[in-house]
C-alpha positions in Angstrom: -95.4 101.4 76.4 -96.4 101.2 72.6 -96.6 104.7 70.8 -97.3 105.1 67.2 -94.3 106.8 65.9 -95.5 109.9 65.0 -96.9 110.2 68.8 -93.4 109.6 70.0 -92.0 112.4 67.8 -94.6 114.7 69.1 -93.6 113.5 73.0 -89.5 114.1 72.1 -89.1 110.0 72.2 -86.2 109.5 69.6 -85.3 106.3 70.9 -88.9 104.3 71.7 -86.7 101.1 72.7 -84.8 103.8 75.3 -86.8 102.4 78.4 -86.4 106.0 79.9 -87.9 108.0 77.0 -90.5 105.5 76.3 -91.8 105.0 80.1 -91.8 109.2 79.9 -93.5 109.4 76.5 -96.4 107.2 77.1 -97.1 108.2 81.0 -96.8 111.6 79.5 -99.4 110.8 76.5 -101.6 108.9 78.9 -101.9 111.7 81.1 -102.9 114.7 78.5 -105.8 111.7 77.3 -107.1 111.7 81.3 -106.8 115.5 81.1 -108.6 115.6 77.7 -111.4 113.2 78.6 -111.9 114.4 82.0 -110.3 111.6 83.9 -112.7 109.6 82.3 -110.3 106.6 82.5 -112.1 104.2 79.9 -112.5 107.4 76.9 -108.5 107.8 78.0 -107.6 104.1 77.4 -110.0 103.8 74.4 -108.1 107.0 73.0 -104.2 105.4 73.9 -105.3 102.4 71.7 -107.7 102.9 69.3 -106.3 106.8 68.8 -108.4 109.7 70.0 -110.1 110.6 66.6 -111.8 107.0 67.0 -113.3 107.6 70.4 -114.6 111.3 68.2 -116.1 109.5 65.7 -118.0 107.4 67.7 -118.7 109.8 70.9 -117.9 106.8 73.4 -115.5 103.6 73.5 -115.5 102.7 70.1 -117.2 99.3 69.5 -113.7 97.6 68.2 -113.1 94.6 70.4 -109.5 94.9 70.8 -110.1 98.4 72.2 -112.8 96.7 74.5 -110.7 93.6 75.4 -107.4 95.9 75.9 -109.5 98.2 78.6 -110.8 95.1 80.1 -107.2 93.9 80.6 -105.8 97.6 82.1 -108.5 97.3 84.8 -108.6 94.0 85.8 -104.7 94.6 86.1 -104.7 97.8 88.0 -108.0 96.8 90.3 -110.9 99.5 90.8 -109.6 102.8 92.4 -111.9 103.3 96.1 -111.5 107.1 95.3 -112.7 109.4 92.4 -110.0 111.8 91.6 -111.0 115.0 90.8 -110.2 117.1 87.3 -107.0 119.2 87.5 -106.5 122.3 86.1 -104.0 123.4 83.8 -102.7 126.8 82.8 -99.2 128.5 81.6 -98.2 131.4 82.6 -94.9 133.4 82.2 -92.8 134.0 85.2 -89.6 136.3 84.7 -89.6 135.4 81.1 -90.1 131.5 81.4 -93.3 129.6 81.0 -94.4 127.8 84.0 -97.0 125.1 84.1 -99.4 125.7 87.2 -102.2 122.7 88.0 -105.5 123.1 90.4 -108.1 121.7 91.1 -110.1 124.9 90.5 -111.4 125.7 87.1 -109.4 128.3 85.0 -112.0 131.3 84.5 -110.5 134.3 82.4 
């Protein structure tokens, strides 16, 4: 997976040619750009290549065609999904002094 190296240092990849920490670091990127975009898997892809403050500017998929042609290629590749997922919710809480990640699929209301 290609991450821009200041990406990578935010992810903990140190090595980006370390298959292992590279694989991790962008499936771990690509996921918090489905969480931030609400599964929305084009605004997600759009975000992983053209970088998120592109799809801000512009409120949609940007209109670069690299960006275009890149999430043509990811879902021709991957083929449609039959099912929807739904959003999943995150939140930390601390458990005997630790921080635990909990997900749902029921929004977080505090």
């Amino acid at each position: 997976m290609q991450l821009m190296p200041g990406t990578a240092a935010e992810l903990g990849v140190t090595d980006p040619y370390d298959p292992d920490q590279n694989i991790r670091g962008g499936v771990t990127y690509l996921k918090s750009l489905l969480l931030k975009y609400s599964h929305n898997e084009e605004l997600a892809l759009a975000a992983y290549n053209a970088g998120p403050a592109a799809v801000q500017k512009y409120g949609k998929v940007p209109p670069y065609r690299e960006t275009r042609d890149y999430i043509a290629r990811i879902k021709s590749t991957a083929g449609e999904q039959k099912a929807v997922p739904r959003p999943v919710h995150r939140t930390v809480e601390v458990v005997d002094g630790r921080a635990v990640t909990l997900f749902s699929n029921k929004p977080v209301t505090r």
